[in-house]
N, C-alpha and C positions, 0 to 999 in steps of 0.2 A: 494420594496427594490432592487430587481434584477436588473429592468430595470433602477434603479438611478445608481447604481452599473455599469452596462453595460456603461450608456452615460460617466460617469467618467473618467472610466477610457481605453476606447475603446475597448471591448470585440467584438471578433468577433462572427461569428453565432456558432462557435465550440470553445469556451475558450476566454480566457485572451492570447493576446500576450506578451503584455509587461507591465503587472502588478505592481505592487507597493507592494510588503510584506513587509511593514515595521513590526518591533517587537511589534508597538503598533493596526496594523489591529487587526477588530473585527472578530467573530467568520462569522458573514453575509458577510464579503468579502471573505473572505476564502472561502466560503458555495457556493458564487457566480462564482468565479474564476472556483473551480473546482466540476464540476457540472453533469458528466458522470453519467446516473441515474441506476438502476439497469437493466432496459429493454434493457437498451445500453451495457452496461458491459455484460450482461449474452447471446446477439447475438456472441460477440466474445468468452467467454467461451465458449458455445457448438460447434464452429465452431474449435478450435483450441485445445481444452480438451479433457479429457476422457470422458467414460461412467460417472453419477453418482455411487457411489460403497454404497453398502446396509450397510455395516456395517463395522469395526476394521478387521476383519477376513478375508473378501472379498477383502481389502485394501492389507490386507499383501500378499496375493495371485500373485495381481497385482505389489506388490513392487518386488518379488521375483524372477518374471518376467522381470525387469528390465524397463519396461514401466514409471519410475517417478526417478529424481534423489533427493536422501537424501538431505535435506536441512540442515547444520551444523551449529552453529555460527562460525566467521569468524574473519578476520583482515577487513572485510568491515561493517559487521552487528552482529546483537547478538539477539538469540531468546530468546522470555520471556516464560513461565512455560505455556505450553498448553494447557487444562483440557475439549477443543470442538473443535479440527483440530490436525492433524497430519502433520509434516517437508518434506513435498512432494510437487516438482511442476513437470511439465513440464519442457524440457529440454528450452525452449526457455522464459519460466518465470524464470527459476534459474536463466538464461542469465541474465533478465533484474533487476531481483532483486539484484547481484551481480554489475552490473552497478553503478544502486543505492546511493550502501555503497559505493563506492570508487569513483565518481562522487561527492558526498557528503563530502565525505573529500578532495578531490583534493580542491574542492571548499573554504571549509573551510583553508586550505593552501595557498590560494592564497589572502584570505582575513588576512592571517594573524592571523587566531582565534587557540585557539586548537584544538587538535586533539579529536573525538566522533566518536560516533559510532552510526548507526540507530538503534531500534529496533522492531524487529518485534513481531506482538501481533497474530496474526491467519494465518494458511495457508490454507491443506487440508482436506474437515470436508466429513464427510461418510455421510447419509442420520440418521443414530442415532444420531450424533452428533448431527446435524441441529433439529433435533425433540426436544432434551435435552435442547440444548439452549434456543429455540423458550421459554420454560418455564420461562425463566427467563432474557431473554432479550427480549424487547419489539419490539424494531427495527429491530430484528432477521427475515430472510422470508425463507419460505420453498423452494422457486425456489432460492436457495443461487449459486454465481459464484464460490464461495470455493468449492464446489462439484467435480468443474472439472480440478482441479489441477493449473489452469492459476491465479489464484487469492489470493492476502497476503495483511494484513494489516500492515502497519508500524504505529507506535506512534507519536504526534505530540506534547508531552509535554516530554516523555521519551528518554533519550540518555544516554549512555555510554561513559566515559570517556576514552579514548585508552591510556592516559599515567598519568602523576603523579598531569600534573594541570588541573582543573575543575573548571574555573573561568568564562563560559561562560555562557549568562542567556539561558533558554531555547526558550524563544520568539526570540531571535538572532537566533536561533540554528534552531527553527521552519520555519524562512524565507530562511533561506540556504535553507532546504531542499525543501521546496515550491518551488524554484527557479529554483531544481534540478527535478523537476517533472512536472514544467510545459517547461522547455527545451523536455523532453522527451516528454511527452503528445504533443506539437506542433510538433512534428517527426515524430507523428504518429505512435510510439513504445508501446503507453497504454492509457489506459483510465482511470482517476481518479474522487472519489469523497471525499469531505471532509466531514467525519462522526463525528458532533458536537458533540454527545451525547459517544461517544466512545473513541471522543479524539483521531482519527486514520484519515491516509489515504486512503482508499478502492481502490484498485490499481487492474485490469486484461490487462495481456497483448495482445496486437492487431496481434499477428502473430504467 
């Protein structure tokens, strides 16, 4: 499937240049497009992240420290209710995550669509969290990128409405953002994979 995927639509040896997201791509195009595996994604984590932090307690230590900047929701983006990661990146993943959301709308404005908002589903996970998870999420792995602060997952079915109309489908809503990710991904600002079974984007930044 990859390799028919590839000849289609011209993937080069690092991504999709100039992809086709239409609202009715299946989940194996997407899957194909963005394809940064974990081996990939977690060379740049540990190059440009923290330590992994053992647990909640050891985390606050280092938030207190000022080594991670709070992650808030925003006029760009909107976190969902956390229950295995904590609102912490890296100053230069806050960068690109804030990008992002307002990227993401610029875009949508000039299409003319409403105004949304991304949301984000996980950020930064302690080595407890990763453990707890692992239990009940299948695709969960112990050597997680979330560990080192560089890594958030955005939703690819969920958006927030930023004003009164919310008339937009979410498969429209889902190719913006695609479009908005693989701009940055060919920059060379991040690596992305698309997480089928999660319904996210798996995003760590490359600097």
């Amino acid at each position: 499937m990859l390799m028919v995927s590839t000849a289609i639509c011209g993937c080069g040896a690092y991504g999709y240049l100039n992809p086709d997201f239409g609202s009715g791509q299946k989940h194996e195009y997407y899957a194909a497009c963005f394809n940064d595996i974990q081996s990939t994604q977690i060379v740049a984590a540990r190059k440009y992240g923290i330590a992994p932090l053992k647990d909640r307690a050891e985390a606050e230590n280092l938030i207190k420290e000022s080594q991670l900047k709070h992650v808030r929701s925003c006029k760009n983006y909107q976190l969902a209710p956390m229950g295995h990661s904590m609102p912490y990146l890296t100053n230069n993943a806050a960068e690109l995550l804030t990008d992002i959301g307002s990227k993401f709308q610029d875009s949508l404005e000039a299409k003319g669509m409403s105004n949304y908002k991304i949301v984000v589903t996980s950020i930064l996970r302690t080595d407890d969290d990763v453990t707890r998870l692992m239990k009940r999420n299948r695709v969960a792995v112990k050597n997680s990128a979330h560990r080192h602060a560089t890594t958030f997952d955005i939703s690819c079915t969920q958006f927030v409405p930023a004003g009164l109309i919310a008339s937009t489908d979410s498969g429209e809503l889902k190719k913006v953002l695609a479009e908005v990710l693989n701009e940055l991904r060919n920059d060379k600002r991040c690596y992305v994979k698309y997480e089928k079974s999660q319904n996210c984007f798996h995003i760590t930044v490359r600097k």
